[in-house]
N, C-alpha and C positions, 0 to 999 in steps of 0.2 A: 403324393410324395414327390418333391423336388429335391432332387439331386444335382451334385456340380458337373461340370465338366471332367473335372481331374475325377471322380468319384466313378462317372460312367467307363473315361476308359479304362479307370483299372480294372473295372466290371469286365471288359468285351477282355482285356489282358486274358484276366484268371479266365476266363471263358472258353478260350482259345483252342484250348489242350482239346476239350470234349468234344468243341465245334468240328474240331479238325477232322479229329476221329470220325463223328457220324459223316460228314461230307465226303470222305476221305472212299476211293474206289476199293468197297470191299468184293470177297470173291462169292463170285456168281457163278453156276454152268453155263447159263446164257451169256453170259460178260464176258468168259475168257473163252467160248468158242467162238464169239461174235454170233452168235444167231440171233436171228428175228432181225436181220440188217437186212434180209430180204424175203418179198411175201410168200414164195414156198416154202422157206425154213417154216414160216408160223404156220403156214397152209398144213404143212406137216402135222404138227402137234396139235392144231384143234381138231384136224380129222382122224387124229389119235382119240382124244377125248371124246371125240364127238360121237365115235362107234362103238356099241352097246355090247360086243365082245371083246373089248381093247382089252391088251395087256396091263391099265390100270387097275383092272379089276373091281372097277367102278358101277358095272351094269348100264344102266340107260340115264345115269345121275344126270351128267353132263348134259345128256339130250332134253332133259325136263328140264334145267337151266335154263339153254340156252333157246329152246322154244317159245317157255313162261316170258324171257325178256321181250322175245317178237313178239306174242300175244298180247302184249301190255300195251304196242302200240296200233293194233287192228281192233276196226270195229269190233261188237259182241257175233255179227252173224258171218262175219269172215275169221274167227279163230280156227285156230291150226291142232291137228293132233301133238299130245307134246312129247308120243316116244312112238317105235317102230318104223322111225327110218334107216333104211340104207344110206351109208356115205360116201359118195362116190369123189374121186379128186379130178381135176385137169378136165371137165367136159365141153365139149362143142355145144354152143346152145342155138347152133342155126337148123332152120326147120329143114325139113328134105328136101323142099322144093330148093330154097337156097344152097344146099350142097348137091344136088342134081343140076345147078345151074352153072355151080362154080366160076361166079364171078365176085360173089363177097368170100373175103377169107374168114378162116375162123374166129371166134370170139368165144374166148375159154371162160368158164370159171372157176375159181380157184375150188370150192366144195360145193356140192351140190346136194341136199339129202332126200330121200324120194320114198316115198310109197306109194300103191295104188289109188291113192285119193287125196294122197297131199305131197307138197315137193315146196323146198327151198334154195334159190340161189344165191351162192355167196358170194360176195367180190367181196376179198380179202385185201386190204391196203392199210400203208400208216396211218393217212387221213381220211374223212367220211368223202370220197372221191371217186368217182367210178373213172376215171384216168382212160379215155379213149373207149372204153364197152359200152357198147348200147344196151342201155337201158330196157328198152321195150322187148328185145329181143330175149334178155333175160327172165325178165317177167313170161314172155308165152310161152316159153321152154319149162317155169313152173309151174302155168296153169294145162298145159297141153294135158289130152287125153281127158276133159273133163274135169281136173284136179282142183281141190283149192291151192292156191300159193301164196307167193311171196318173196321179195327180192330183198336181202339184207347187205348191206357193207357193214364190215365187221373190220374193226378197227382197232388205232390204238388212240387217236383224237379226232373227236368230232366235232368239225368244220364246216357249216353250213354252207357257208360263204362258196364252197369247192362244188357244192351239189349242182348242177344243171344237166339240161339233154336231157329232161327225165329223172335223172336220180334224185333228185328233190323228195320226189314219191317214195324213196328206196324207205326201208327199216334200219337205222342206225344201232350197230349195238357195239360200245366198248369194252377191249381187253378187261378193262379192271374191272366192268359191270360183272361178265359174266365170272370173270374169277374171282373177284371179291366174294359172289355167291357158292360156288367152288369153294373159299374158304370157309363161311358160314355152315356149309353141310360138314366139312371133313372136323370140324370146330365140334359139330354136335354129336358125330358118328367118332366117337376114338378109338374103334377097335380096328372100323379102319387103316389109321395110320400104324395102327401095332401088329396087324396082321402083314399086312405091304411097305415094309419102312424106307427099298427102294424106288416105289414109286410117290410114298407120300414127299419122299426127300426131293425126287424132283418139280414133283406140283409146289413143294413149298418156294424153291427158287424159282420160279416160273411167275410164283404169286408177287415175290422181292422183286423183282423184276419191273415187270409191269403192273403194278400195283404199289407198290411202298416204295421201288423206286430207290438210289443208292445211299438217300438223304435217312435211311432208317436207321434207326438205335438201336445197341441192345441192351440190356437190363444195366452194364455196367456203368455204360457212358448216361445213362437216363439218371441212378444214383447220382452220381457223379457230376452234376450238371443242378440237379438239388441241393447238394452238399452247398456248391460257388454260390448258388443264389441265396442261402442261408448264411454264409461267410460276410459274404459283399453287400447283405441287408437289403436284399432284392424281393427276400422269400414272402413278403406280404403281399404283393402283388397276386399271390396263387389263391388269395381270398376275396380280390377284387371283382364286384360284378358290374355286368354281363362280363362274362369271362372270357367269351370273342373279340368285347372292345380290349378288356387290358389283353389279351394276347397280343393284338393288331396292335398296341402302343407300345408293347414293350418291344416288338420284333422292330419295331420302326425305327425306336429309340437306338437302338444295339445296331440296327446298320447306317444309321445316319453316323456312331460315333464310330465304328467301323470303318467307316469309308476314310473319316476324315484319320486314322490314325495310319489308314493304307497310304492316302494321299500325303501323310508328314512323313513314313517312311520313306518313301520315293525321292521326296525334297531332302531326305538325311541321305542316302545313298547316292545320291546326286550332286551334296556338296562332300562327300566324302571321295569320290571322286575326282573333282576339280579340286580340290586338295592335293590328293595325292599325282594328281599331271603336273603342277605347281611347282609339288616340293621336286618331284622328277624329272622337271628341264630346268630348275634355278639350281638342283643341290645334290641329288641322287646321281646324277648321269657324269658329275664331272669328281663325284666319289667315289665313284666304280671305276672310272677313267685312270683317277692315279691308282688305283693299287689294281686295274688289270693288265697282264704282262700280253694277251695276247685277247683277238676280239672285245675290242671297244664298243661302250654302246653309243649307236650312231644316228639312233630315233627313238624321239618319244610318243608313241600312239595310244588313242583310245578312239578305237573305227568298229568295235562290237555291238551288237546289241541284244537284246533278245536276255533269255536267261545269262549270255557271257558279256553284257555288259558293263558289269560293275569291276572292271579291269583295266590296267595300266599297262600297253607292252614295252618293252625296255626293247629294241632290235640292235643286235651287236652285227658285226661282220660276215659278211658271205660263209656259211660252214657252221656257224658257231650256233645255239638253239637259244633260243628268247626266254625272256626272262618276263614274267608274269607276274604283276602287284594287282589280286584278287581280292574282294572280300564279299561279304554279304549274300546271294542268290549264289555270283559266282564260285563263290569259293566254296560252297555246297557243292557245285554241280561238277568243277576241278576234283574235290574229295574222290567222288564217287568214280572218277576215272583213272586217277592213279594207282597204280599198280602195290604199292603201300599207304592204303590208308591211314590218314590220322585218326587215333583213337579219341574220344570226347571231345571234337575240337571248340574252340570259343569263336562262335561267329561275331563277336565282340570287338575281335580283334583283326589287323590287316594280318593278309596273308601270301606268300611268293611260291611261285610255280617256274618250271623247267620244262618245257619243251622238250621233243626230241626232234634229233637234226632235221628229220625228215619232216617235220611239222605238227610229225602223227600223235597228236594225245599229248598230256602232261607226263612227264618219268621220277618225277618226284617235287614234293611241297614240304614246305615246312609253315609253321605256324610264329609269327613274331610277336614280339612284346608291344606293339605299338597298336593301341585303342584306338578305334574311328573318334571317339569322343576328343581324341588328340588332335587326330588329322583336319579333325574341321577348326578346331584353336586355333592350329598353328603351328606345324614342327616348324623349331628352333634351325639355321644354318648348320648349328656343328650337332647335330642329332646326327648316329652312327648308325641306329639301330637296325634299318631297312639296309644300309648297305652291308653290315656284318650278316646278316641274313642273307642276303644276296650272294655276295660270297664265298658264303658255307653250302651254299644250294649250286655254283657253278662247280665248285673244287676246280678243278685243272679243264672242264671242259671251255 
């Protein structure tokens, strides 16, 4: 299927709505408490799950998980028990002799799980990284007293590239490994989550989290996302095979013409502005000038950047507060600061802000009649309209 250019982006256009939605930061418990930003918080919560009387009321699930994952990568005659450990957190793994000598300091590990014939040490990290702990030293703290072991980094990406000093050797196991399996049991056990509904709730965000990650959909935005590809005459694609190529072609297609439609807004915002500084040192500055009786404007700036760049300052006299020709990102981001919001505003159109003397914040906007599709045309000499606006937004200050 060949398609035009004008064709695709109205595609990613109508697209837009749904895209934004699923990318868009929804609410997480992890997200807005910020945790898992550091490896105790998670230390925390796998040695929640990880122990076989936890308040999940799970039993030893998690333990047969997350064992089965390490077993998968040990020979058959060094496999490990997969329940009946103790979870211990924060342990010293130097031998006696080393803490009777006390010249190595400690070297923790974040969980450690133990029974009389078998033990595990965890380093807990974002990456597959043992980040300054020795290695070896972890491992004989597993095998000590006879036991079988094993040394795992448990993580949230696996980075091979990070392993050395030994942890090469280590057992890599990822977040989403063992909780994607986490979900698979709680998927097949439903009484489960009907019996426990506030711990399934938080194993579910735990799952969203790390595992599906903020880019997840839900039923509606997925509809809805069907509907544009059915509209926009995309929808055949969904019977194309192998169904990995056309995935991979279409996502490629949508952000090649994506980019280029980010990259033309940028160039329209950009002559929408050298416009509007244009019409504002040849025509605006010396219209405000005759009919203001007090604070003249005495400069025309544009020194912003960032989300307040798409703005024009007007600076009048010592006292007086600036005057602001905003539109586009900025005038979004003005909106949301003024003390009286514009209701439905048209980001379509320019728009003027007020200052307060003190510099602090906009104290009021109004919205004008004048299109960017104008501003980059060409306002005419005797065009009023930005200075009647202007105007009406200083009153008498």
């Amino acid at each position: 299927m060949t398609r035009s250019p004008t064709d695709m982006s109205d595609l990613v256009t109508a697209l837009m709505p749904a895209l934004s939605r699923s990318l868009a930061e929804q609410f997480n418990v992890f997200r807005v408490m910020h945790h898992g930003t550091h490896e105790k918080q998670l230390s925390n919560v796998f040695s929640w799950l990880l122990a076989t009387d936890g308040t999940h009321e799970l039993g030893d699930v998690f333990q047969q998980i997350f064992l089965r994952r390490v077993n998968a990568e040990l020979p058959g005659d060094a496999q490990l028990p997969t329940t009946g450990y103790r979870v211990i957190q924060e342990v010293d793994t130097r031998g006696g002799e080393e803490i009777a000598g006390g010249d190595v300091g400690m070297d923790i590990a974040d969980i450690v799980l133990a029974r009389s014939d078998a033990a595990v040490a965890i380093e807990n990290y974002g990456t597959s990284d043992g980040h300054g702990h020795d290695y070896h030293r972890y491992l004989s703290h597993a095998v000590a007293t006879a036991r079988v072991g094993a040394v795992v980094l448990l993580c949230h990406r696996r980075e091979t590239h990070l392993q050395r000093d030994g942890w090469e050797q280590a057992i890599v196991v990822t977040y989403s490994e063992v909780l994607e399996d986490l979900q698979a049991h709680i998927a097949r056990d439903s009484s489960w989550g009907s019996l426990h509904p506030e711990q399934n709730f938080f194993v579910q965000h735990m799952i969203h989290y790390f595992v599906e990650g903020p880019a997840a959909v839900n039923l509606e935005d997925q509809i809805s996302f069907v509907k544009t590809m059915c509209e926009t005459g995309e929808a055949e694609r969904y019977g194309f095979r192998p169904q990995e190529r056309a995935v991979q072609e279409f996502a490629d297609l949508v952000a090649e013409h994506a980019r280029q439609q980010f990259e033309d807004g940028r160039k329209t915002l950009a002559a929408v502005k050298a416009g509007l500084r244009a019409f504002a040192r040849a025509t605006l500055m010396q219209q405000l000038n005759d009919a203001l009786e007090n604070g003249p404007v005495e400069r025309v700036l544009t020194r912003f950047v960032g989300k307040w760049e798409w703005c024009v300052e007007l600076h009048r006299g010592e006292g007086r507060p600036t005057i602001f020709i905003v539109f586009g990102p900025t005038a979004l981001a003005e909106n949301a600061q003024v003390p009286q919001q514009l209701v439905e505003p048209d980001f379509s159109r320019v728009f003027m802000s007020l200052a307060g003397v003190d510099g602090q914040g906009p104290t009021k906007m109004v919205q004008t009649d004048v299109g960017l599709g104008e501003v980059i045309n060409g306002l005419s000499g005797d065009d009023e309209r930005l200075r009647d606006a202007a105007l009406a937004l200083v009153g008498d200050t």
